[in-house]
PABA-839458 format. One record per residue (C-alpha): z negated, y negated, x. Coordinates in steps of 0.1 Angstrom, whole numbers, plus 2048, in hexadecimal, padded with zeros to 3 digits. Layout:
BEGIN
ZYX...
This chain:
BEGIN
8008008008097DE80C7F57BC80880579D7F77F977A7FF7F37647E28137547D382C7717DE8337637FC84777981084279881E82379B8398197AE8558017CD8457DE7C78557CC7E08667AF7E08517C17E68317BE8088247E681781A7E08107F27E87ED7ED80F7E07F081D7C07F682C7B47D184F7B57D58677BB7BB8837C87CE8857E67E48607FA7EB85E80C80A84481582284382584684384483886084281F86D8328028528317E38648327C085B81A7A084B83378E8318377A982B8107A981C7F57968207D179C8007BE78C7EE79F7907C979D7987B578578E79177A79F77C77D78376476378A77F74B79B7A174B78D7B37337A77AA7557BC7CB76E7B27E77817C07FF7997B68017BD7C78147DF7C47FF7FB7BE8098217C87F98337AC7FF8517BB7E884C7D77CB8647DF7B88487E97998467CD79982D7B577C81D7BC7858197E17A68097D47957F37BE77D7E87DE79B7DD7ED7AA7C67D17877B77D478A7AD7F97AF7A17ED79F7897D477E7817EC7697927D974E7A67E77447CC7DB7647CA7BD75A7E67A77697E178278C7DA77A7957CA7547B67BF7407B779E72F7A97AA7107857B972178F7DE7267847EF74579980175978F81E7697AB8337797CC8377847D484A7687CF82B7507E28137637FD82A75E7FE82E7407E78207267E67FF73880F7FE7448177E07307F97CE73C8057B875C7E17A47607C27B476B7A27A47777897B178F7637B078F7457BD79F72B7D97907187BE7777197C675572F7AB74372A7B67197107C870B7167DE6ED7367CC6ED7507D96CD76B7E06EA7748056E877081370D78982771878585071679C85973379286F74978885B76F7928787817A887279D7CC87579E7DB8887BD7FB8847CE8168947BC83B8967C685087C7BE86E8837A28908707A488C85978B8AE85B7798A187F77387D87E76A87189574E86688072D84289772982188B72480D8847417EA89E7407CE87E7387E58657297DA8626FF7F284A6EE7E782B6E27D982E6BD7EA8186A57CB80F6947BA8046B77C07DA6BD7D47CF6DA7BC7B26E27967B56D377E7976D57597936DE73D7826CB7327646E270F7776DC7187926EC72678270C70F78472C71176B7426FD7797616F075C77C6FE74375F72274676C73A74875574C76A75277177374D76778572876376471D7887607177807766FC76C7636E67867526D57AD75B6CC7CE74E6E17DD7306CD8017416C08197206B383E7276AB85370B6B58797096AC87372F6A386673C6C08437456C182F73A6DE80A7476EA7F17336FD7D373D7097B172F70879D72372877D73172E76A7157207746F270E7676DD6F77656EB6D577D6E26BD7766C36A47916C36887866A667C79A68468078D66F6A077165269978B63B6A57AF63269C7D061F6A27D65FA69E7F65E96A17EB5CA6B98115C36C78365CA6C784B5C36E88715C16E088D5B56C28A65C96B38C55B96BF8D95D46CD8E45E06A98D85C96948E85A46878DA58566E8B559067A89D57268888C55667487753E67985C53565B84B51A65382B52566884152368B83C54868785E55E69586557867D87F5976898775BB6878725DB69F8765FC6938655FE67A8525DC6788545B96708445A568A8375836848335746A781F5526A98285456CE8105266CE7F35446C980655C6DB7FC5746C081358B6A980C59868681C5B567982B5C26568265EC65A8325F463685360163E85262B64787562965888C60D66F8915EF6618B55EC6588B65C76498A55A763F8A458762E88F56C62C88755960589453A60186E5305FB86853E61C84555161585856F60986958C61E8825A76118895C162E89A5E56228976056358AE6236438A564463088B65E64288968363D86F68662086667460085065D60E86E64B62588564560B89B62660D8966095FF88D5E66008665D46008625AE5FA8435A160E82B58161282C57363580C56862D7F85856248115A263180C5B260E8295C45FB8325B35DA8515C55CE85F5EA5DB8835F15C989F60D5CE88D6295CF8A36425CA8BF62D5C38C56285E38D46455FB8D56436208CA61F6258CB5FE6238E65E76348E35C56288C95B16168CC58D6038B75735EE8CE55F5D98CD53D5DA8D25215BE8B85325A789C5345C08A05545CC89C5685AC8B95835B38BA5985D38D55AE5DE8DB5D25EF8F25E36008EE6086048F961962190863761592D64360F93162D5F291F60C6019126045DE9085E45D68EA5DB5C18DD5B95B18BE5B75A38A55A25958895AD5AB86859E59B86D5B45798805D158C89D5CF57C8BC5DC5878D85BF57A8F95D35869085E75A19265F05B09366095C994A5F65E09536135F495A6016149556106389445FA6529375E063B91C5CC64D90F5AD63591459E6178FD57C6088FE56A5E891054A5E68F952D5E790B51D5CA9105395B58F65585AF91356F59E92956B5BB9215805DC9345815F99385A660D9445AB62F9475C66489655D66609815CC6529735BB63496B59E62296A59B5FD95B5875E294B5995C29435835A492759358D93259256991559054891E5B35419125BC5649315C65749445B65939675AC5989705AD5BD98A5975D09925A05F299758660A99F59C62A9BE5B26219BC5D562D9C35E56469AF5CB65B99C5D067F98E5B56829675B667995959A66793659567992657C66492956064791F53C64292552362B9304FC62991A4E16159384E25F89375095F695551261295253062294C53764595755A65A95456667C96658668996759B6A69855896B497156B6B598255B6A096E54068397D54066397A52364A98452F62198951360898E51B5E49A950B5CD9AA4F85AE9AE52159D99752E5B09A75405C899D5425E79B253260C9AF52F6309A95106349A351065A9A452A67199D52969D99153C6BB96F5316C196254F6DC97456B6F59735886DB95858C6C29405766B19185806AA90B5676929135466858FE52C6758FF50C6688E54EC66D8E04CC65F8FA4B26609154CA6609134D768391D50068690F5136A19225386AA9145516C592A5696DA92558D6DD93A5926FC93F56D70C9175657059225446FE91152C6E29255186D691F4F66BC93E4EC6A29424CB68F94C4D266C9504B16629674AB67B97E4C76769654E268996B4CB6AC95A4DA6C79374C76CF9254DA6ED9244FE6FC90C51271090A53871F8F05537208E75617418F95847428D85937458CC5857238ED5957158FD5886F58FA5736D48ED5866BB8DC56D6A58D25486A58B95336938AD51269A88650F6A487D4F46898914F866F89C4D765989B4CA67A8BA4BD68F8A94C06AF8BE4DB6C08AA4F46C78B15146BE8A253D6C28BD5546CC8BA5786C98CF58D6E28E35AD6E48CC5BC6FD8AC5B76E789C5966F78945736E489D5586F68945306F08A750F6FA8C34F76EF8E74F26F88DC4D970E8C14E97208BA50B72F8B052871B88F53E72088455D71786C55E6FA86B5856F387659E70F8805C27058965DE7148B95DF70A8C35FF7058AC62470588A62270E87C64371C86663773A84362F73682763874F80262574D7EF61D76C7D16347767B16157797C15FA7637D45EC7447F45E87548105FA74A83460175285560873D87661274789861C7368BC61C7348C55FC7368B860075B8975E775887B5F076385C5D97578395D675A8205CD7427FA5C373A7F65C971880A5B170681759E7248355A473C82E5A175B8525A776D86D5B77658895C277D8A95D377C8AE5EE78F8D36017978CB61F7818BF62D75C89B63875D88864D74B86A65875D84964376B82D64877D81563278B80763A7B07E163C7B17E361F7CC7F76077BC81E6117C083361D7A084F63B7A286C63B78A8806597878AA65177A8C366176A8D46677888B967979A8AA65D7AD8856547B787F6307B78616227C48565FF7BE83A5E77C88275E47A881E5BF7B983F5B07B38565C67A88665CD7C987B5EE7CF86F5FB7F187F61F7F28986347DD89E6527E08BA66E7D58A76907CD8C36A47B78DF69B7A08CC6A377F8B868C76B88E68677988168C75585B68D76184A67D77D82568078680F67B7A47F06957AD7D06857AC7CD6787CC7EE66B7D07F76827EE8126957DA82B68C7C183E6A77A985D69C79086B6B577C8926B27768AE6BA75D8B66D77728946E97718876E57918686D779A8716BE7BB8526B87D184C69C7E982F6948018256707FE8166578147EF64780F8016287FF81A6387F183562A7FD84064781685366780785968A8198686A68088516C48088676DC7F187C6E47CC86A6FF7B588A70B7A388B70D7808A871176989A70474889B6DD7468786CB7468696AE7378466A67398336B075A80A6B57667F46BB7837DA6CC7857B66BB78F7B76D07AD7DB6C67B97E86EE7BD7FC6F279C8136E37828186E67618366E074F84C6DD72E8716E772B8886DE70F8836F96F885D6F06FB85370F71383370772A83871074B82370D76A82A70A78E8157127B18176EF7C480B7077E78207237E083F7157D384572D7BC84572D79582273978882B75777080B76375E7FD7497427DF7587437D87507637DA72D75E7C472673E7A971E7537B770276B7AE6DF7617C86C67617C86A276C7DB69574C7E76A872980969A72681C6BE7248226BF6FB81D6E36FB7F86FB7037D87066F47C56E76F77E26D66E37ED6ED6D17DC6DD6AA7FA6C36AC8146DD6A58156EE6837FD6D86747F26DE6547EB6B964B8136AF65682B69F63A8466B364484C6D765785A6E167984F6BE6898586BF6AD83D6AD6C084F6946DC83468A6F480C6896F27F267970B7CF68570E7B56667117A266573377F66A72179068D71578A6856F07A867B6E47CC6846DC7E966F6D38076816CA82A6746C08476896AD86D6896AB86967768885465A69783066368D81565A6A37F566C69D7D566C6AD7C268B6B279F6956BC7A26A66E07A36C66E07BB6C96C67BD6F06C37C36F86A07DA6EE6857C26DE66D7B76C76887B96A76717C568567F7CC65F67D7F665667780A63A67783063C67184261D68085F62C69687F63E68488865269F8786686C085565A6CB8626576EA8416586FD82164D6FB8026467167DA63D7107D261B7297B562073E79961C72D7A462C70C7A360C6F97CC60B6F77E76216F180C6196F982C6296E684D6216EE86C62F6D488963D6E98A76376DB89C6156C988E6066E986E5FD6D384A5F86E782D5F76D58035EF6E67ED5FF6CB7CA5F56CC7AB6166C77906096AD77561469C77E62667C
């Protein structure tokens, strides 16, 4: 028998000492000096220290030794540092006392654990084995291809009534010398989940704290919301008569006062907010919704106080289908009418009399791509519509029916962005060939172009016009602002440009409005707010990331945090202010802060960047593979950092006191891909989560894959943010859920260890008590993003949580109270 090191490392030298029943775990060809020994004589098997699980190594037995039992078993002991090894168990708390068993009645068993003489249950339930502990002699060995199918003298089959795995009272568990013994494992059941059909067992640790299934004491509080929705969204910034900004996130409506540098936030939407309008009073809000997976997210439209943040009026439920594209008050009679436009195949839209409910008249006007559509300020029945390729007036007759008039004749391309109107009731267009479009209507009421130019390089975002006649338009692709003269025939008065990092026009409105001053809000293709005038520089007022945000790491011994996506900004944060933001020459997606102050962002690409948290500064980058970083982390004392790629391989770097030096030490290869990543307390393993949600763990010493599950249950980890294993196992399947098969996205364990926040593929976030084991674990929710929670992370201190929303680019700062 050969010896095997721990990790499979190889084979060794056989030492002197070592008695011929003990062989190097190998799972390719067995030989000895003596001559080749075939499968059937051999066992590969993993042994376990009993009292110290980090202690393990896997070894090929020859069961056909003559060597005794007990003298083999003395061995594995010195193997596993364990002094006078006299008892041998499975996983389940059966002894094993011969050859014969490990043969046979234990040959699908592939984990044993090894003990000395003490006693470890008393009058335990476990059946003990009846085999006889004779020893088995050498015996010539059979070609295998042609061994006989009898039963082996000893062996009894396995009775069907017999468990596979039989449990222990804690009562009846000794603990001698007040050490803690392996039998514990048996006091409670593995955890089995089935995720995406496939069912998964984890096992439980030897002790934790006991499960609480009540909600936490504490929960979530919306205290701010970084980012606007420009990059799909048009017509969506106001300014009310507080000097509040009003535009919306996901889904909420955020009321942001910058002389208090405060927000406040309406939360009654359940999905993304598609579409606002403000009342021509100016205290009221309409804001309709996209349509979510279950009753409760249906779409429809809620009309709000600014004031108070309380809903009013909540119409089209059920009426209408996949969600809500545009939104209007009417005008001359205060405000009294409000329009929809449903998103579906048909685009149907609705007018209705929203303080008694009542629906006044639909219609389907079955037009692709249609984008807007608003009352005209002189005439409630008539309501213009306009989308790709479309513009057309419908006039709401008594009988509640519409006649349309196209204005655009099909087929069009053009796309007509947005629509204004003249003091006399002309009509005002913008298009995506950034042209402005002036219609006049004639003594029969039909309507002309009356004037028609090229006011931007390609398409127009917004338009809007201000007192005394003066038109402002915005560009999409030239980032220009530019201001028109309409009583001068639209004469050009002034232009300006956006910085190309700001991006382009996608709204305007002017900071006092009534007010001729000049100054103005713009809201930006690549989600920032900006402030200024055609005649002075603009600022930014509201920063957010312009495209995917998947990135999001916080730092170890403060409130500081870090974000990164795909618009290849990566920004640091304290709480709800930025403290820089650069931009970097690749997508990221993975963060982690160094204990001693540097940050590491993983990219697309398979790049390490590591910058000075200081000021932003890249100091190194570095190309580890072609595939995607998914996960990055740092072990506890900064000495080592692990990122787990698209590939499957676990990349592992030495690193530098202050974490600014980087030596590769090795790959682990994988082949499923991963995405979320810990270390152990210790610093020796790794503990990962693929795609299909499979936890896998991985020997930092060794480099090598860690195979045996049951291994691992007792190692203590420095964070929890693998989505999958016993201790988290309660947010899967749960019981209390509004709808089935959730697929949890990413979770974070607090620091103190008492709390669990968890965030789904249907943008719930829910905070657990820590451990969450079971599925009636009860919780606090809150359901503000549409899509993938992308990730979230506990500050230091536990007093904040931070969620950031993937493919909406949404980040949130949640504040812990007292229930």
């Amino acid at each position: 028998m050969w010896y095997a090191s721990p990790g499979n490392q190889g084979w060794g030298s056989k030492p002197a000492s070592r008695k011929p029943s003990i062989m190097e775990a190998d799972l390719g060809t067995l030989s000895t000096t003596s001559g080749s020994i075939k499968r059937s004589a051999g066992r590969v098997i993993r042994i376990i220290n009993n009292l110290d699980h980090s202690v393990q190594c896997r070894v090929l037995l020859n069961l056909r030794t003559s060597q005794p039992f007990e003298e083999v078993l003395e061995d594995l002991g010195q193997v596993l540092k364990i002094n006078g090894a006299k008892k041998m168990y499975t996983g389940t708390g059966q002894e094993v006392r011969s050859f014969s068993q490990l043969r046979n009645e234990f040959a699908d068993v592939d984990t044993f654990y090894l003990a000395t003489g003490t006693a470890l249950i008393a009058g335990s339930p476990i059946r003990r084995s009846r085999s006889r502990p004779s020893v088995v002699a050498a015996a010539p060995i059979l070609p295998t291809e042609e061994l006989p199918k009898v039963p082996l003298r000893g062996a009894r089959p396995r009775s069907k009534s017999r468990p596979r795995i039989l449990y222990a009272p804690e009562s009846e568990i000794l603990r001698p010398n007040g050490e803690y013994t392996m039998l514990d494992i048996m006091k409670e059941e593995p955890t089995k989940v089935t995720i995406r059909g496939l069912r998964r067992t984890f096992y439980p640790p030897v002790h934790h704290a006991p499960a609480d299934n009540s909600p936490p004491d504490k929960k979530l509080q919306l205290q701010w919301v970084h980012g606007y929705r420009g990059i799909d969204a048009r017509r969506n910034l106001w300014v009310l008569p507080s000097g509040e900004l009003l535009y919306y996130v996901a889904a909420v409506a955020v009321l942001f006062d910058r002389d208090e540098d405060a927000q406040r936030h309406y939360t009654g939407h359940t999905e993304d907010i598609m579409c606002m309008d403000v009342h021509p009073s100016r205290e009221l809000v309409a804001s309709g919704q996209k349509a979510g997976r279950d009753r409760k997210s249906q779409a429809h439209v809620r009309i709000w106080s600014t004031e108070s943040l309380q809903t009013l009026y909540v119409f089209g439920m059920g009426e209408l289908d996949s969600g809500v594209t545009a939104v209007a008050f009417s005008q001359l009679n205060g405000g009294s009418y409000i329009l929809a436009v449903d998103s579906g195949r048909e685009s149907i839209l609705s007018v209705w009399q929203w303080q008694w409910g009542h629906l006044l008249g639909k219609v389907a006007t079955l037009q692709e791509g249609l984008s807007g559509a608003a009352f005209h300020p002189l005439d409630d029945n008539l309501i213009i519509t306009h989308g790709r390729g479309h513009l057309a007036f419908w006039h709401r007759r008594k009988d509640g029916f519409f006649e349309r008039t196209d204005i655009v004749k099909q087929p069009s391309r053009s796309h007509v962005t947005s629509v204004q109107f003249e003091p006399d009731g002309d009509v005002i267009t913008a298009d995506s060939d950034g042209f402005i479009t002036i219609y006049s209507v004639d003594s029969d009421g039909a309507y002309f172009v009356r004037t028609e130019f090229e006011a931007h390089n390609k398409g127009i975002g917004c338009l809007i016009m201000l007192g005394e006649g003066t038109l402002l338009s915005g560009g999409e692709k030239d980032r220009k602002i530019a201001a028109w003269d309409s009583l001068q025939n639209y004469k050009k008065i002034a232009d300006t440009k956006l910085p190309e990092a700001a991006g382009g026009v996608r709204t305007i409105y002017p900071q006092r409005p009534g007010r001729n001053d000049g100054n103005i809000y713009v809201g930006t293709t690549r989600n920032n707010i900006l402030e200024g005038s055609l005649q002075r520089r603009f600022t930014q007022v509201v920063f957010g990331h312009g495209r995917q945000l998947w990135g999001l790491a916080a730092h170890p011994d403060d409130e500081l945090y870090a974000t990164a996506g795909h618009d290849k900004h990566v920004a640091l944060w304290r709480k709800n202010k930025l403290i820089w933001t650069i931009q970097t020459g690749y997508e990221c997606v993975a963060l982690a802060f160094h204990p001693f102050g540097t940050l590491a962002a993983g990219s697309t690409e398979g790049h390490l960047l590591v910058i000075n948290c200081e000021n932003g500064a890249v100091m190194l980058t570095l190309r580890v593979c072609g595939s995607p970083l998914n996960c990055v982390a740092y072990n506890q004392v900064g000495d080592m950092i692990a990122m787990g790629s698209q590939n499957g391989s676990i990349y592992l770097f030495r690193v530098s006191r202050d974490g600014f030096s980087y030596k590769k030490v090795n790959k682990i290869r994988g082949s499923q891909p991963l995405t979320h990543l810990d270390w152990s307390m210790d610093g020796n393993f790794v503990q990962t989560v693929t795609i299909d949600f499979d936890l896998l763990f991985w020997d930092a010493k060794s480099l090598s894959p860690e195979r045996s599950p049951i291994a691992m249950k007792d190692v203590k980890w420095l964070t929890n943010n693998c989505t999958v294993g016993f201790l988290v196992a309660g947010q899967w399947s749960n019981r209390y859920y509004s709808t089935t098969n959730t697929i949890v996205a990413t979770c974070s364990r607090s620091a103190a260890h008492d709390m669990l926040a968890s965030g789904d593929a249907e943008g719930y976030l829910r905070l657990f008590r820590y451990p969450c084991i079971t599925p009636r674990a009860e919780f606090h929710e809150s359901k503000v993003y549409s899509g993938m929670l992308a990730c979230v992370r506990f500050l230091c201190g536990d007093h904040t949580l931070i969620t950031v929303g993937g493919t909406d680019a949404s980040l949130m700062v949640w504040d812990i109270v007292e229930e």
